[in-house]
N, C-alpha and C positions, 0 to 999 in steps of 0.2 A: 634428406640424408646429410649429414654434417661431414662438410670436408676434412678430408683426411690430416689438412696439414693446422689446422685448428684445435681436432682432436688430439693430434701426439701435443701441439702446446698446452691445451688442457690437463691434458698427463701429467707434462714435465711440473705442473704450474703446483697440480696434486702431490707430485714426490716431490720437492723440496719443500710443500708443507709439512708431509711426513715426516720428511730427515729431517725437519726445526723442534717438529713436537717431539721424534723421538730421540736427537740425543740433547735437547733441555734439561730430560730428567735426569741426566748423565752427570749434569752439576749438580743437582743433588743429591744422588749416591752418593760420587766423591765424596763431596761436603760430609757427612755420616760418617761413612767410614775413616776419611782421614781423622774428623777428633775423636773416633772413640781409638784411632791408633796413637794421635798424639797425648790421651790422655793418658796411654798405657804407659808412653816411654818419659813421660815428664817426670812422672814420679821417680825414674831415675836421672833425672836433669840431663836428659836429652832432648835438644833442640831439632824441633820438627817442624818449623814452623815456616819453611820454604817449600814444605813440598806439596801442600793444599794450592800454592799458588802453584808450582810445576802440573801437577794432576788436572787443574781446571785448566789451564795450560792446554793442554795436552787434548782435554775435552773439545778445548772452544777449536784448535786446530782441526780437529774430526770432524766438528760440526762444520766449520769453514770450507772443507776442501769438499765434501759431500753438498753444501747448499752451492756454492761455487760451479762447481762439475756440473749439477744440474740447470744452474744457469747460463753456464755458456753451452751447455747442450741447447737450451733455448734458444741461447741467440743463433746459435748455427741453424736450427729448427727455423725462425725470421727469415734470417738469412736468405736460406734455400726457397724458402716459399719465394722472398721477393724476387731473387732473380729466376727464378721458376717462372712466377707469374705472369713476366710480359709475354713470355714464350706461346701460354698456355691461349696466354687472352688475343694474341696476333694470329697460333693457329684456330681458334675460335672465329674472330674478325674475317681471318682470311679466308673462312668454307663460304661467308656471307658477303664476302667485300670486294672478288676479287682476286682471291688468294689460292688454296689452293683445292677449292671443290671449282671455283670457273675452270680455274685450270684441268682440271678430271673432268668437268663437264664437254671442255674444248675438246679434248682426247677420245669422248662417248660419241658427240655427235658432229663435229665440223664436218667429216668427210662425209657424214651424212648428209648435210643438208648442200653440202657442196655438190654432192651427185644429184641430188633432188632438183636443185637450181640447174644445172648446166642440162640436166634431161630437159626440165620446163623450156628453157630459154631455147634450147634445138628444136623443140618441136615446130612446125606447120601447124601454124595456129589455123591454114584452111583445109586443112585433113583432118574430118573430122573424127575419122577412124585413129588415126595417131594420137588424137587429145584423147579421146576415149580409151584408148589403150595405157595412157600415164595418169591414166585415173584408177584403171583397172588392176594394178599392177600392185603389190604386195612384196614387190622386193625394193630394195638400195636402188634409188634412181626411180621409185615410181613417188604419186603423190600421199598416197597412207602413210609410207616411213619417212618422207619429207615433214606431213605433217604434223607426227607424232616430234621426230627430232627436232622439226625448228623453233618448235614452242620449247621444248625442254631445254635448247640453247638460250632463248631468249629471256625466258626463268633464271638462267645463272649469272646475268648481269644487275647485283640487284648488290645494293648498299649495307641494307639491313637485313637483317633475320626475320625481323618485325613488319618488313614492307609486304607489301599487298602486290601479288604476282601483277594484278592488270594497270596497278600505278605506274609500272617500270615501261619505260620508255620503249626501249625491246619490244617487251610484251604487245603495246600496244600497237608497233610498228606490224610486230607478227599476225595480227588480231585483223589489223586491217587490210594483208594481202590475202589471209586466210579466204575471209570475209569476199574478198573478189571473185576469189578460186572456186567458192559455192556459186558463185554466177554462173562462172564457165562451168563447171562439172552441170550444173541444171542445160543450160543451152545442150551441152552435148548430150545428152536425152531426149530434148527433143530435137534432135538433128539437123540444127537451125546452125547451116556454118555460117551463116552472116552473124549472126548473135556472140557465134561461138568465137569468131573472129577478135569483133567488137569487145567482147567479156573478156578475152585472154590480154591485148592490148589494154585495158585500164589495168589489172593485176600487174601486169608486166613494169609499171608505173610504179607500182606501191611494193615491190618487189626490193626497189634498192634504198630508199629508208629504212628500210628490216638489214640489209645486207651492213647496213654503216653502221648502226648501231650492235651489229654483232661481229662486227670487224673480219669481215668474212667479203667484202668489195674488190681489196685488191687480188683475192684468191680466185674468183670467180668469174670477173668482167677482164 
């Protein structure tokens, strides 16, 4: 689809052709009519012979103010787009950069993953009924909505539009406590609190690389 502020210049660019082609013919009316008026009053030696030039005159001032008018409609049309366009192209940048979808994504999940973390970090990593329970858990503060929000946190620190969710630094910080977390959740099935212990203690590890890169360290620790 063709931007809108291209289109209206394509317009303006079509109506001052218009307005060239249509009052051009307008000198030549004139022209017609004034000799066949001047040749009426000559025959009684009257001098008419200033107002062919008044009348195109007159023409070329119509044509002027009409092709004029349409051109600074353009330029104002320029104009607006340019200072339009940082605006457009910064809230663009900024849903992708930083700006303000990190910001709305901040707002979605921090306290998400904030409650997710400080449940993790409380538990007794040797009750193995408590780990099993913050696994089980489906609300704010268990590991399902941990691990839903902190991946979607770590998604909104991304550069480009264009980049690849698992390139981003985030992501892969997030990928690799995740990644531990299936350790533990397995151990605590099979009821193994030595394992479960052990498995919660490396995550625990890989927990605050994720935390720094989503600037969520000093909120939490």
């Amino acid at each position: 689809m063709m931007p809108s502020s291209l289109l209206h210049l394509l317009i303006i660019a079509a109506l001052i052709h218009q307005a060239t082609a249509f009052t051009s013919p307008l000198n030549t009316v004139v022209s017609r009519r004034h000799k066949i008026f001047q040749q009426a009053f000559e025959s009684d030696g009257i001098d008419v012979s200033g107002s062919d030039v008044e009348a195109r005159s007159s023409v070329s001032t119509r044509q002027s103010f009409v092709v004029e008018a349409l051109k600074a409609a353009a330029g104002i049309s320029i104009a607006s787009s340019t200072a339009i366009a940082p605006s457009i192209v910064y809230a663009s940048g900024g849903a992708t950069a930083g700006g303000a979808y990190l910001l709305s994504a901040k707002q979605r999940y921090n306290q998400r993953v904030i409650s997710g973390v400080k449940a993790f970090l409380a538990l007794d990593a040797k009750n193995v009924g408590a780990v099993e329970e913050f696994f089980a858990s489906p609300d704010e503060g268990g590991w399902e909505d941990l691990s839903a929000a902190g991946y979607l946190l770590a998604n909104a620190f991304r550069t480009s539009s264009t980049k690849a969710p698992d390139s981003l630094p985030s992501v892969k910080k997030w990928k690799a406590f995740a990644k531990d977390m299936e350790l533990v959740k397995r151990s605590v099935a099979k009821k193994d609190g030595e394992k479960v212990f052990a498995a919660y203690k490396v995550a625990e590890e890989k927990l605050d690389p994720y935390l720094d890169e989503v600037e969520l360290t000093s909120l939490v620790r």
